[in-house]
N, C-alpha and C positions, 0 to 999 in steps of 0.2 A: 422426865421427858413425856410430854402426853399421849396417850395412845390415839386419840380420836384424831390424831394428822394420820394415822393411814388409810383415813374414809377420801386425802388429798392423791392425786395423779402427779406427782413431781417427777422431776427430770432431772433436780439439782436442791441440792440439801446442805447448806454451807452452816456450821452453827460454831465452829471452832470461837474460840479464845473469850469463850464465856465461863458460868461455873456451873455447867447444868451435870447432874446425877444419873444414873441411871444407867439405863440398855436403848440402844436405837430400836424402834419398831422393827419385826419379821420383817415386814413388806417391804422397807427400804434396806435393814441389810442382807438381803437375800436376792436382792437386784443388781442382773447384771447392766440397765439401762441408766438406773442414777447416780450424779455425780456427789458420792457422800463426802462430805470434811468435815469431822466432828472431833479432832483432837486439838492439843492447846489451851491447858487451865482449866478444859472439863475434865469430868470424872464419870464418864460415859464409856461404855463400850459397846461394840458391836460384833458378839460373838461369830455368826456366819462369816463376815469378812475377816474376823482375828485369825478362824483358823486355816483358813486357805494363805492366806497373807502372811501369818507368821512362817511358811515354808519356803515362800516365795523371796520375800525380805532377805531371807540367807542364803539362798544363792544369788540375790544380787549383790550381798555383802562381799560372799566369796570370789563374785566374778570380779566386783569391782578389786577386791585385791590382789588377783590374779594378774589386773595389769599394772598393779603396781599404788595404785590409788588410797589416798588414805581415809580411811570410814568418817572423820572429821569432815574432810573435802568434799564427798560424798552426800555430807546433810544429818549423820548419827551424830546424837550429843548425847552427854551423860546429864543424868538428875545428880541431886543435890545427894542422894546416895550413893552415888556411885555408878548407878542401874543404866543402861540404854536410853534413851529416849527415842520412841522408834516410828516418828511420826512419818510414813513414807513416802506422803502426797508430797512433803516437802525435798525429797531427796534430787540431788543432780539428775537433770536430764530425765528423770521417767512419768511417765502416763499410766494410768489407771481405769480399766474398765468392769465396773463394778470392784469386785472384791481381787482383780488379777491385774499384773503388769501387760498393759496392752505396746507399750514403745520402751527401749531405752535410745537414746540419743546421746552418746558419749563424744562430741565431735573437738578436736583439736584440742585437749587437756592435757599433750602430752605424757599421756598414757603410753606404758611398756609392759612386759613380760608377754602373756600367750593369752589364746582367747578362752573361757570358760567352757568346757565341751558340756558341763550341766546346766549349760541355757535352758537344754531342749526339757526341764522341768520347767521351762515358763508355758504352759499350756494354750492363753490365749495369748500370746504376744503376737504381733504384726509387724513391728519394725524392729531393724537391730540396727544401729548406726553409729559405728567405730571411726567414722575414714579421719584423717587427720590429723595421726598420733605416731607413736614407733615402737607399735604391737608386732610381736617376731612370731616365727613358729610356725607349726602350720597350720590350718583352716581345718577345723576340726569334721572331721566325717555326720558325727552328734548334730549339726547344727539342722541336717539334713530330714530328721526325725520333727523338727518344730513343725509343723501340718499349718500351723495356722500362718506362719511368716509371709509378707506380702512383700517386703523392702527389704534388702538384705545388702547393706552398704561397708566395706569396708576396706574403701580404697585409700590412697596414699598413708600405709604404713611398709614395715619393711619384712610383711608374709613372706613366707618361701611353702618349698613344698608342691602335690601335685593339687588341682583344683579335686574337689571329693566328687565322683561321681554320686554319691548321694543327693546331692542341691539336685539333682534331676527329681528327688520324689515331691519337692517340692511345687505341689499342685495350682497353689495360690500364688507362686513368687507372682510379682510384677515386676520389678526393680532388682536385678544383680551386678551389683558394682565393686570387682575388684582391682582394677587399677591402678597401677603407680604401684607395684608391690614387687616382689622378687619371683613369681611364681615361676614353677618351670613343669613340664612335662607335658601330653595334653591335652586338649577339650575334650570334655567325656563328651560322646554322643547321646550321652542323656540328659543333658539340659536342655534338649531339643522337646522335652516332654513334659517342661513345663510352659504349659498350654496358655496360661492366663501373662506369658512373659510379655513387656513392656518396653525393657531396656534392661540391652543384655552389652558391659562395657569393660572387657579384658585386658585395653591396652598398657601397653610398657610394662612389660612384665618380659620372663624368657620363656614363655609358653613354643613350644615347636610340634611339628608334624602337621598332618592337612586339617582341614575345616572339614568338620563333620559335615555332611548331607544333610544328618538330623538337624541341622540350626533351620534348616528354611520349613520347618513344621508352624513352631508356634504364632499361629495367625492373626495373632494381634500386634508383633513387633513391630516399633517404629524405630529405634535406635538401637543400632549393631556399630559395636565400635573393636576391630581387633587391633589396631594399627602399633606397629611399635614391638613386633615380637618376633617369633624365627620361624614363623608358618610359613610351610613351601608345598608343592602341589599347584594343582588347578582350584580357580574359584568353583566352587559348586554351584552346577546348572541349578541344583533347587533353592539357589537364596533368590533367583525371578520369581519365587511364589510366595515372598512375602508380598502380599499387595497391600499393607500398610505400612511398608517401609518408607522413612523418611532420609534417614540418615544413615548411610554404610562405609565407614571408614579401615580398608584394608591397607592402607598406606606402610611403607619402610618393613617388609616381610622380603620374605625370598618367596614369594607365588610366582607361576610359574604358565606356561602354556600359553590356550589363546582362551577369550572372551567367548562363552557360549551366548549364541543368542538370545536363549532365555530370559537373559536379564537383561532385555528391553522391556520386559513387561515390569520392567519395576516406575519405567517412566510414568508420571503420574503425579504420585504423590512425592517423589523420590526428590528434594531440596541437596542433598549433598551425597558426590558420591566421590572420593579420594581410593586412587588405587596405584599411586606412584611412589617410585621406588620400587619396584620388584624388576621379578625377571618375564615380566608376562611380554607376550609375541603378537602378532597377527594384527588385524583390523577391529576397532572399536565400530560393536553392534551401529548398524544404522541409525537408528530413533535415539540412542543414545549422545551418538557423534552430532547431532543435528539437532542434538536441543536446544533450548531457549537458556538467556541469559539467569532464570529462573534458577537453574540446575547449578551448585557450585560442583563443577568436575575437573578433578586434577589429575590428570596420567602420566606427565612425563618423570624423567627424568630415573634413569638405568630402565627405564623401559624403551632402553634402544630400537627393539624392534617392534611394537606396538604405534599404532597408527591411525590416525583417525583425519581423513580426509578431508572431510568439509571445513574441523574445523583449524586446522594446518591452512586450510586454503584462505578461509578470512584471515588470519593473522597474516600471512601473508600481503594480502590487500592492506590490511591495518599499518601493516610497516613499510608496506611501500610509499600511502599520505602521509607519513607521520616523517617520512625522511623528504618526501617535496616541502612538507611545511616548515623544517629546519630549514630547507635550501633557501625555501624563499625568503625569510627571518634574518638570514646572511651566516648562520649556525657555521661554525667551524668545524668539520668531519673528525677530529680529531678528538674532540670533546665529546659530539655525540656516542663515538666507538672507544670511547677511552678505556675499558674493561673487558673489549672483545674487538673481534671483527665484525663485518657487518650483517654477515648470518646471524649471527650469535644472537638471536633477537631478545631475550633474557639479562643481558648486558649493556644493554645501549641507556644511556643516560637520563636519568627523569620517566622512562616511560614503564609504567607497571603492566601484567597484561593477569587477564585472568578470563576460565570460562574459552580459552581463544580468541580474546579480541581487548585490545588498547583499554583500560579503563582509566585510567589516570595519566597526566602525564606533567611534569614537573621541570620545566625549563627556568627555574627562577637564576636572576643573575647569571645567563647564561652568556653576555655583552651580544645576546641578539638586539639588530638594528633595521632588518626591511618590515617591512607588513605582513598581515596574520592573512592569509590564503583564503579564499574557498572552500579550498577544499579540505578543510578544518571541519566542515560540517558531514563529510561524506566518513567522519569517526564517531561512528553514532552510537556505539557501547562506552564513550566517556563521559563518565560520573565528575573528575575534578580536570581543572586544565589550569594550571599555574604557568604564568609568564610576566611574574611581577619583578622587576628593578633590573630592566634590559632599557632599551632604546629601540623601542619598537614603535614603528610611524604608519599614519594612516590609519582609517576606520576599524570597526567589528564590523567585518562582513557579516551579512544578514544569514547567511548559514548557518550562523552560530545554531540559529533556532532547529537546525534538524539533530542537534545532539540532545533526544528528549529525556536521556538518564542524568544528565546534567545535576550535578547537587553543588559545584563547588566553582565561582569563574571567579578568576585573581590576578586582575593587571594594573595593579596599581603601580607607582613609579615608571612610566614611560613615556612616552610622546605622542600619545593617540590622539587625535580630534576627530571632526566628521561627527553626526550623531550618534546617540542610542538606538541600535536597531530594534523597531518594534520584533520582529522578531523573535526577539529576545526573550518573548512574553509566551512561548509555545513550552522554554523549559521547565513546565510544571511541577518536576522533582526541586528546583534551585533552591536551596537553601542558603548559600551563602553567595553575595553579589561586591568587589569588589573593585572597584573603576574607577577610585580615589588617586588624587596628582597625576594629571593629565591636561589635556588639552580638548578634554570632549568639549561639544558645544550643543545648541538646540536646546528644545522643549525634552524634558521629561515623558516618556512615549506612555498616555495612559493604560498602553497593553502589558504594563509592567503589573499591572493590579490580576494579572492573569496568574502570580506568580503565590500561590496561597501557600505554599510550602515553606517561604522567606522568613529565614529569622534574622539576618543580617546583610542592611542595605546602606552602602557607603560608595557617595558618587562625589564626596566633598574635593574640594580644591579642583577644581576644574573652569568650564566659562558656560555652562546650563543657563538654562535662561528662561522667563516666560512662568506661569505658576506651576506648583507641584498638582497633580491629578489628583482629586479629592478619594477617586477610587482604590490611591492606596492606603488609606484608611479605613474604608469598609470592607476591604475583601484582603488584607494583609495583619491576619489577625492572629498570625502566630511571631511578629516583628520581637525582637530585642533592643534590634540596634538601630538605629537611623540617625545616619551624617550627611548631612546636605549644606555644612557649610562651607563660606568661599567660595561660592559661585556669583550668578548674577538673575538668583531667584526673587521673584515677587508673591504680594500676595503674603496665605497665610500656610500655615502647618496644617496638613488635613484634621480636623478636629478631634476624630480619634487618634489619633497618634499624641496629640497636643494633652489629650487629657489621662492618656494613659498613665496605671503605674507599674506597668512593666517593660516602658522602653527607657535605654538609653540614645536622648534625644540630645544633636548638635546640630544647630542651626545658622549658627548667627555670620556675621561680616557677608551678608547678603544686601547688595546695596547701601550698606549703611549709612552711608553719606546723605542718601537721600530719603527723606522721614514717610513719604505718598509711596516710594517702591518698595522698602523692603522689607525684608519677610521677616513674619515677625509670627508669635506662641501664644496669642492670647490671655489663653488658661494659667501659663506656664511663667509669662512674664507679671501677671497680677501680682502675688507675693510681692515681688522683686521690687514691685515699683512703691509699696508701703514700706518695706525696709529699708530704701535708698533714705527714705524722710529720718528711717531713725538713725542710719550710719550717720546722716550731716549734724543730727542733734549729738549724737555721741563724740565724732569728732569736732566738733567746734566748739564746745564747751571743753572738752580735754586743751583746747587752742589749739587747734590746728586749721590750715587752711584746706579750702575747698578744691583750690588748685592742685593742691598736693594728694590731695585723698585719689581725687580721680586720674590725675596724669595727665589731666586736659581733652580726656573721654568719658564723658559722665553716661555714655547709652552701653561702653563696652567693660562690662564687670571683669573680666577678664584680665582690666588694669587696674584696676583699684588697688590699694596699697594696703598689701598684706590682708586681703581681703579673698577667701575661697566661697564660690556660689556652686550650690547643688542645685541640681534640678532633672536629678533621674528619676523622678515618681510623681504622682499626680497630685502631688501639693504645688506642684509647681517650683521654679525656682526660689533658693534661699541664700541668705547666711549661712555659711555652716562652720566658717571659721575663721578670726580673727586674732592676726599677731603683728600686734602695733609698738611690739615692743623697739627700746631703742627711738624711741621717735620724738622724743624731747614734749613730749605730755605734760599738764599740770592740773587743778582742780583734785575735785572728787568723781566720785564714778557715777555717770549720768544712769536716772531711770531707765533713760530710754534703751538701757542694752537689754531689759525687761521685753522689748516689741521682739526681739531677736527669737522665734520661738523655734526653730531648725538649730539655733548654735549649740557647736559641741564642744568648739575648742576656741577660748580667749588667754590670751597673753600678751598680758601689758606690764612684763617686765622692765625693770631698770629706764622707769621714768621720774616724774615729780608727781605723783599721784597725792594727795592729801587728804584730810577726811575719813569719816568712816567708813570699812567696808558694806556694802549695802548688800547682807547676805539675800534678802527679801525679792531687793530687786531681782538678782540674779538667779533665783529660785524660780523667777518664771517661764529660766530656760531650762525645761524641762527633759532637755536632751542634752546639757551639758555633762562631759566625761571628765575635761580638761584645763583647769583653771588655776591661772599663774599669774600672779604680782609682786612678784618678789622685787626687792633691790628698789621700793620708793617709800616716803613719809608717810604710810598710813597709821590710823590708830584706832583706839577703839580696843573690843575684846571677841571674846567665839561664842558667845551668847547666842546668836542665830545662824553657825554655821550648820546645825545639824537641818536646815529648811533647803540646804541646795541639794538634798534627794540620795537615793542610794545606787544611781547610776553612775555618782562621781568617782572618777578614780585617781586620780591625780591631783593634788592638792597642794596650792607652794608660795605660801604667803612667809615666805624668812625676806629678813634684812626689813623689815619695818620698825613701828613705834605700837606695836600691838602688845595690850599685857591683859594684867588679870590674872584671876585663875582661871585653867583652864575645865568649865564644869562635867560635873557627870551629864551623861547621853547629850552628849554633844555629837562629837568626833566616833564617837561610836555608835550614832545613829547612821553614819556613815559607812556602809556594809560593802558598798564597791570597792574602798579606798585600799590602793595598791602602793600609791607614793604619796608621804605626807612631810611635809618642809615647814617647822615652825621657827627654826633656828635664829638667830639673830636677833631676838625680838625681846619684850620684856616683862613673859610671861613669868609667875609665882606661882609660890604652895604647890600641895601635890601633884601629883599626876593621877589622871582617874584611873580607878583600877579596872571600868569597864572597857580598858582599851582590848583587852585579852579577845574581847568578843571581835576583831576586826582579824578576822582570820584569813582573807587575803593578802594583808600588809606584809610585805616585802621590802619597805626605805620608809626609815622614820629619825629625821634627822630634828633635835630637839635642843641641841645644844648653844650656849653662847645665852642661857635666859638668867630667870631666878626662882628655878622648879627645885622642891626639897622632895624629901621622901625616898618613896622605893618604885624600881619599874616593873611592873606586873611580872609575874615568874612566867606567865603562859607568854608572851612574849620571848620567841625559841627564836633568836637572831644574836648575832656576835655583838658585842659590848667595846665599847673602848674605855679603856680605864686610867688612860693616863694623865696628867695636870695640864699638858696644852691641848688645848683640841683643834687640833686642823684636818679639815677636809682631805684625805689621800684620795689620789689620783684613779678616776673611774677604773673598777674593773680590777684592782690592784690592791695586794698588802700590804702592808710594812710593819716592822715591831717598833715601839718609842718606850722609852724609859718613863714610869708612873709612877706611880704610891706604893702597887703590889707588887712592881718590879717590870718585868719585861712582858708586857700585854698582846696579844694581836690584834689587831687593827683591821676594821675593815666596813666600807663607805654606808651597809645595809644600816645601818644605826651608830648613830652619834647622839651624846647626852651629856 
């Protein structure tokens, strides 16, 4: 190895699996910055990092068998002597900084027994990360000694034991996650002292007694999660002075008392704060009780005597619109209270609530039949309003537009007419719009382009009318889905949308009777209208008539006879599959199914097909998967079968007049091929031996030919060996009486 590379500043030094000699340079192995990998068929060493390393390597050995782990699993292999091979960069889950283990990451391996207490010999490590195994025992006091640990994760195993107050000297933690474990006894007051904590997450464990004071020290927490354990007492006034708290989940405890006001000051930053389920009393802080939808806060429930005013008083309001707008709908009381009485507001049918106020509400097939209210918009915290496959008459009042959390409107199957209210175009969150089988009518309101958030827009089957707005194409740029057909739209598809290739676009049976009104895809119907020229060559050369292809609608693909059109991407519409089978067919196989260059799937079984197969042609459909003509007079040999590509996977040319032998790299240039059907036919001589390479093959039905020899050994699929060969019934065994005596049977391979 040369010396003059330490006159280089590297950062990363990778030279592994070469045969170089030697000692790695001072400079780099004495570095704790660079990323050295220099084992693997050298003959190199790097004394400074051997000897720290080799001390380290063994208790990761031992920890890792400590839980149970085998040194195999692990990453140790033996040499050809016998010896170790103890290359460690390669080992499970661990990280290297410099010469020292900086991480291990042992997650969900199924790991058991106890945790290693001579971790605390990994000197630089920073993470330790167990969680997701069924490690027992207890949390070793040792771990508490590691100085340098910043992560310390070892949640969902089945710890018991008390938590070590030692994790408090842990200066650096940021991350302590032991949840989902057995622990019991509790919270040392000294995890309050580690100063640099991040997230600090205890729950579901049976930790009991009160919350330290000490927690509301470490000034950088955003996420405190105790919920789920037997803590009773008062909340401590000092967790108001985490002012970077985000998240404090004290839910399903036995806490006790009232709410210090203190912790208003946590409002702010403060996104989630759950504190239900306990025994707590009194009035929920002001600033708290009165926050914004912002705040996810949950209080009720056995917090019988806790209360919080304001926002008791909108739900309140929330359920009292929410019960005119059943009435006026024609809602039967019966169904809305069907799980409570009418207090009970938790209970009432369809309607979710959170935060204090209505967010969803879900009336589907409720046999509602008057009209949607007003005062539908005075629910101005709902996110979804479902009232699809009712009998619901009369417009969308223009209120709608004051519900601007709106993500989700669904009335499809009802009796609505009246227009789209502009409106409509205020709900800026809307994501999902649908207003599909109705009765709406009017122009498309171009304030719907207002709606940038929409990924799914379906107003089909209705009576719309007049063009689509071009502006929902420019400013509707997160779409998926767009149905707008079965109306009485003109005109075209707004261009981006027409050229897109990531909507799923349905447009059509708009006007279509008439060629000047309807609405038509430019972009999208181009393809379509070259391949209609080659389906008429394909079928009328097969004999078939033109009448029949189409159904007597040559503009609606949708009828075409056994004929599937795609056209969810910006190639526009296509062929994409064709099953003419049965259809009394004759000739040979026209070129032109060569134009088809979207086809995946053809099948022109059990006709009169004649002629040779034209591997060539059909090779130029470079996305076919699916190719079947079985059960017609073809002939010819598999000379060019291996040109229809390694995307093929289905393959089913039996019951022809096809022979030959069948040659090398043919069939086995065919690497997709899942199902192959030569049966019936009147192939000879061997069979190639390179079928073995067709390593997805799953059904290889060969029998009924005049194939000698032997079947590949690598070929690992059942045999049937008896003197008659018939096809058993999918799915199914049977034994028949053969040569060797009583064989099993079974459909993967016949021969």
């Amino acid at each position: 190895f040369p010396d003059c590379l330490e006159d280089l500043n590297l950062k990363k030094l990778h030279v592994q699996h070469n045969k170089i000699e030697g000692k790695i340079p001072g400079k780099f192995d004495n570095s704790d910055t660079v990323d050295l990998q220099y084992k693997d068929n050298n003959e190199l060493t790097a004394p400074g990092r051997e000897v720290v390393i080799s001390d380290e390597k063994d208790v990761v050995k031992e920890g890792w068998e400590r839980l149970g782990g085998k040194l195999e699993a692990l990453g140790v292999t033996a040499n050809k002597g016998g010896d170790e091979e103890e290359d460690h960069t390669m080992w499970k889950g661990l990280t290297f900084k410099g010469y020292s283990v900086s991480s291990i990451v042992w997650k969900k391996l199924s790991l058991k027994g106890s945790i290693f207490a001579d971790f605390k010999s990994l000197k630089k490590i920073t993470s330790l990360c167990l969680q997701g195994n069924r490690i027992e025992g207890d949390i070793p006091k040792e771990l508490g000694e590691i100085v340098s640990l910043v992560t310390l994760d070892i949640s969902n195993n089945k710890l018991s034991g008390d938590l070590p107050k030692e994790l408090g000297e842990l200066e650096l933690l940021e991350t302590l996650d032991v949840s989902n474990n057995e622990i019991t006894g509790k919270i040392p007051s000294d995890l309050g002292e580690c100063k640099e904590l991040r997230k600090l997450d205890l729950s579901n464990n049976s930790i009991s007694g009160h919350i330290p004071p000490n927690l509301g020290k470490p000034a950088y927490l955003k996420y405190l999660d105790l919920q789920k354990n037997d803590l009773c007492g008062p909340i401590p006034a000092e967790l108001g002075d985490l002012s970077n708290l985000e998240v404090l989940k004290l839910n399903n405890n036995k806490l006790e008392d009232k709410l210090d006001d203190n912790l208003e000051k946590l409002i702010g930053n403060l996104e989630t704060l759950h504190i239900h389920n306990n025994l707590l009393e009194g009035t929920v802080p002001n600033r708290i009780d009165k926050a914004d939808s912002s705040l996810d806060f949950l209080y009720g429930n056995n917090n019988e005597k806790l209360e919080a005013t304001s926002r008791e008083e909108k739900i309140k309001q929330d359920m009292e619109r929410a019960k005119q707008c059943w009435d006026a709908m024609g809602g039967l009381p019966q169904v809305l209270f069907e799980k409570g009485g009418d207090k009970d507001f938790k209970y009432w049918h369809g309607v979710e609530i959170a935060d204090g106020r209505i967010v969803k509400i879900n009336w589907k097939e409720c046999k509602l039949k008057g009209s949607i209210p007003s005062i539908i918009g005075d629910l101005d915290a709902l996110t979804e309003l479902n009232l699809e496959e009712n009998k619901i008459e009369g417009s969308i009042p223009a209120s709608i537009g004051n519900c601007k959390h709106l993500s989700g409107l669904f009335v499809r199957n009802n009796e609505l007419d009246g227009d789209i209210p502009k409106e409509l175009g205020k709900c800026s969150e809307l994501r999902e719009l649908s207003l599909r089988n109705n009765k709406i009518s009017g122009e498309v309101p171009k304030e719907l382009g207002k709606l940038v958030n929409l990924t799914s827009f379906k107003i089909n089957n209705n009576k719309l009318e007049g063009s689509l707005p071009g502006v929902l194409g420019t400013k509707l740029n997160k779409l998926k889905t767009f149905h707008v057909h079965n109306n009485l739209l003109t005109d075209i598809i707004p261009v981006e949308i027409d050229k897109s290739n990531e909507i799923d676009l349905q447009y059509g049976k708009n006007n279509e009777d008439d060629e000047d009104k309807k609405l038509k895809a430019p972009k999208r119907e181009e393809p379509i209208r070259k391949e209609k020229g080659a389906l008429e060559k394909c079928w009328t050369k097969l004999g078939g008539e033109l009448s029949t292809l189409y159904h007597g609608n040559k503009e609606d693909h949708s009828r075409w006879k056994g004929v599937t059109v795609g056209g969810q991407n910006s190639n526009g519409y296509h062929v994409t599959e064709i099953d003419w089978s049965e259809s009394k067919l004759s000739g040979s196989i026209p070129n032109a199914f060569g134009e088809l260059e979207e086809l995946t799937v053809l099948n022109l079984d059990d006709n009169r097909l004649t002629g040779r197969v034209r591997y060539g042609t059909l090779a130029a459909c470079e996305k076919l998967t699916i190719l079947s003509i079985e059960k017609n007079e073809l002939s010819g040999d598999l000379k060019g079968v291996k040109d229809l590509g390694e995307q093929l996977t289905y393959l089913n040319l039996a019951k022809n007049r096809l022979g030959g032998k069948i040659p090398e790299e043919s069939l086995s240039k065919l690497s997709g091929l899942t199902h192959v059907y030569l049966n019936d036919n009147e192939f000879r001589g061997d069979l190639p031996d390179d079928l073995k390479h067709l390593k997805n093959l799953t059904t290889l039905h060969i029998h009924n030919n005049k194939l000698t020899g032997l079947v590949p050994e690598e070929i690992e699929i059942k045999k049937e060996l008896s003197g008659k060969k018939k096809k058993p019934k999918k799915g199914r065994r049977k034994e028949e009486e053969g040569g060797g005596g009583r064989q099993e049977v079974e459909e993967a391979f016949l021969y």
